[in-house]
N, C-alpha and C positions, 0 to 999 in steps of 0.2 A: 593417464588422464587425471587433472587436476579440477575440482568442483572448489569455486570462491561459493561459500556462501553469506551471500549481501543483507540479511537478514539482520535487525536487530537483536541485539544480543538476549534478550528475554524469550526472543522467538525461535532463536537461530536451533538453539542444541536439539531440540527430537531430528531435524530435519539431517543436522550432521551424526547425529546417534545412529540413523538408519541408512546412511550411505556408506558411512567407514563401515558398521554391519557386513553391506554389498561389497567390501574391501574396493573403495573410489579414495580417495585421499581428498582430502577437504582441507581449506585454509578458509577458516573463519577472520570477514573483514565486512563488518560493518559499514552499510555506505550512509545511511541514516541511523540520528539519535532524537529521541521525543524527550522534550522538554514540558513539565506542564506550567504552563500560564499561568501568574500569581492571583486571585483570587480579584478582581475589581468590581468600580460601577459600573462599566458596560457588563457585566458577565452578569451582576446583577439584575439588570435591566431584563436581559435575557429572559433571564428563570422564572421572572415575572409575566413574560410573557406566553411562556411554556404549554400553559394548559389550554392557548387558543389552536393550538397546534394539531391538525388532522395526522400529520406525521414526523417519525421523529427517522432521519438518515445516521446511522453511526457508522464510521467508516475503519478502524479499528480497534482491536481490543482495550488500547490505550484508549481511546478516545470513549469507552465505557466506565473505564474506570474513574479517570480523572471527571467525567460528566456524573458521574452516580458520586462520586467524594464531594463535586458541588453542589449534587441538588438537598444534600444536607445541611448546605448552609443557607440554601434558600427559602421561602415560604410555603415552597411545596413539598410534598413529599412524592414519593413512588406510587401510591395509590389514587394520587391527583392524575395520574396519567394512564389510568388503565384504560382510558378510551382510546389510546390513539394508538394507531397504527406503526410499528416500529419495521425498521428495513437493516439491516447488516448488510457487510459488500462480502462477508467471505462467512465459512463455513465455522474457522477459529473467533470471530465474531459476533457470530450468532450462539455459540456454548459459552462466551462471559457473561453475555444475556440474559443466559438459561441461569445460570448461576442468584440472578435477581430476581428470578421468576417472571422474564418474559421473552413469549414466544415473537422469533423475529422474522420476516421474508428473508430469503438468502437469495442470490441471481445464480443462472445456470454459467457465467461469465461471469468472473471476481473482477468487475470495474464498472465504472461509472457507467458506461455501455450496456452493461449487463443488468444493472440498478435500473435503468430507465424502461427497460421491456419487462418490466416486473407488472402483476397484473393488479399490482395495490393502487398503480400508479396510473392505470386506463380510468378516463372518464373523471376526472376530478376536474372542480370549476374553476374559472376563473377567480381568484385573491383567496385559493386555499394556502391556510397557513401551513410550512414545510420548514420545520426544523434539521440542521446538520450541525452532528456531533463531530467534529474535525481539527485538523492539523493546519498550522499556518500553509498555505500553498496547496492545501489538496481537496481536490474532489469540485474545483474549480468549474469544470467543463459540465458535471451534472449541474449544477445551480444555474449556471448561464443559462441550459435548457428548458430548466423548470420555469425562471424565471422569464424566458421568452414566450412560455405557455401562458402567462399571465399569474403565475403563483407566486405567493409573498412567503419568502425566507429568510430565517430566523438563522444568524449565521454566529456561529458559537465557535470560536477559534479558540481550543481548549490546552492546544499543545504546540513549542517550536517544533522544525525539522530542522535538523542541521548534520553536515557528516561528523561523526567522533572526533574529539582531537587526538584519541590514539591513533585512527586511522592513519590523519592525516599525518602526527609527527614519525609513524612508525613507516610509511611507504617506499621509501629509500631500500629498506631493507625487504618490504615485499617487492618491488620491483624485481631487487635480484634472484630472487625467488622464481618470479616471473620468465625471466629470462634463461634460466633451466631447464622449463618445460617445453616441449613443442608446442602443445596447445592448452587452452583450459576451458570451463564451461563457464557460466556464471548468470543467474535469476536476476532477471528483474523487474520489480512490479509496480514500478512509478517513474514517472517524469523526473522527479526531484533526484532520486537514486542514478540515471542513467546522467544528470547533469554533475554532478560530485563526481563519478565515475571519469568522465570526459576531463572535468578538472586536474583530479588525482593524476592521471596522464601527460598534461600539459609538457613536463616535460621526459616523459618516457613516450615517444607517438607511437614506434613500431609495435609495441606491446597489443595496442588495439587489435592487428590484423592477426593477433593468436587466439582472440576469442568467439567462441560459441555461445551467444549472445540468447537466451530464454526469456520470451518478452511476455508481459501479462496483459491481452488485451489486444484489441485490433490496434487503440488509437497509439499507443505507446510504441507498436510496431509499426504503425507508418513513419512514425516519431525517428527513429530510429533508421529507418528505411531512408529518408529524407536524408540525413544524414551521413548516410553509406552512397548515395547517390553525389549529392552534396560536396563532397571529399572525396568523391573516386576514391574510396576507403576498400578493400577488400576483407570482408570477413563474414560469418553464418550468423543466423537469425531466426528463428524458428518464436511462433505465437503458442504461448500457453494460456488456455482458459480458466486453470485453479493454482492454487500452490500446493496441491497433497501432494505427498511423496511419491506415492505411487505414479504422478502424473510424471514429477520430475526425473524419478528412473527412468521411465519409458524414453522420455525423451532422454539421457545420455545414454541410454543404448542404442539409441538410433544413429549419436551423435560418434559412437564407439565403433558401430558398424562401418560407417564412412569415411574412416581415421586409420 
């Protein structure tokens, strides 16, 4: 059994640290890379705006960081914002946070789904201010929502997404990689990722019907589902609620059992 892990490369190693551990073979292959956004007047504008903010959404680690390296160049500082209510999508999220000294809501479901049945998020008024700390392309589907509740957001695009270009120039040669195995596993926990993914493929099709597809999220797995319908595509599909290790062993042993 082969495990791709789609992880960014900052993110990826404990996650392959503890599966080769489990003696699983892992092929580290980034499907997304974070870019951060050059410093501008809109981003400016933003941070000005910052402190009207009832809450603040950060949706990755990255997007802590690169948002905490600009609010130093803005007129506020970190303690302009202890009143507000802050939210993480995931658990490695929430301890960059901690890191700053703030405590953040985490969801019981790592997605946007999951962020929205959060109870920071019951009973708030119409033209509450809602900041998101975010990547170009994501996190798309909770602001729609917020926004249809009548909430005003503050939409802070701090980072590109894009696949590696190792990725992409080096595929050739994961392909045939590929094509050695009978099967392989492979996480993924966004839209963006499972669309690079399908790219990378364009011209290897059959490769698809070899994987064991770990999706993060109901809506990402209908995404996906749609898809396999879509294509008369044949291959497995299983929803994951977090990224811990522990969740994602369970699942390739389930994956292991049926193989």
């Amino acid at each position: 059994m082969l495990f791709i892990n789609t992880r960014p490369q900052d993110r990826a190693e404990s996650l392959s640290h503890a599966l080769r551990m489990a003696h699983i073979d892992v092929l580290d292959l980034p499907l997304l890379e974070l870019l951060a956004k050059p410093w501008s007047a809109p981003l400016s504008w933003l941070y000005e705006q910052l402190s009207t903010a009832e809450v603040i959404v950060v949706v990755s680690p990255t997007a802590v960081e690169i948002g905490m390296d600009y609010l130093k160049q803005s007129t506020f500082g970190l303690d302009d914002l202890r009143h507000i209510q802050w939210i993480a999508v995931g658990e490695k999220t929430a301890e960059t946070l901690a890191r700053y000294g703030i405590k953040a809501s985490v969801p019981l479901v790592e997605t946007s789904e999951g962020m929205l049945q959060l109870p920071v998020l019951d009973g708030l008024h119409a033209g509450t201010v809602i900041a998101f700390w975010r990547g170009e392309g994501g996190r798309v589907f909770m602001m729609d929502q917020l926004k249809q509740q009548g909430m005003k957001i503050l939409n802070f695009i701090l980072y590109l997404r894009q696949c590696p270009l190792l990725t992409t120039q080096n595929f050739a040669q994961t392909a045939a990689l590929l094509q050695q195995h009978k099967n392989y596993v492979m996480v993924l926990s966004s839209e963006a990722s499972w669309l690079n993914w399908l790219q990378l493929l364009q011209n290897f099709p059959t490769l698809i019907a070899k994987g064991h597809y770990l999706l993060l999220g109901e809506r990402l797995y209908q995404i996906v589902l749609n898809y396999k319908k879509s294509q008369g595509s044949c291959f497995n599909i299983a929803r994951l609620t977090d990224l811990k290790t522990e969740s994602i062993l369970q699942q390739i042993a389930i994956v292991q059992g049926n193989t």
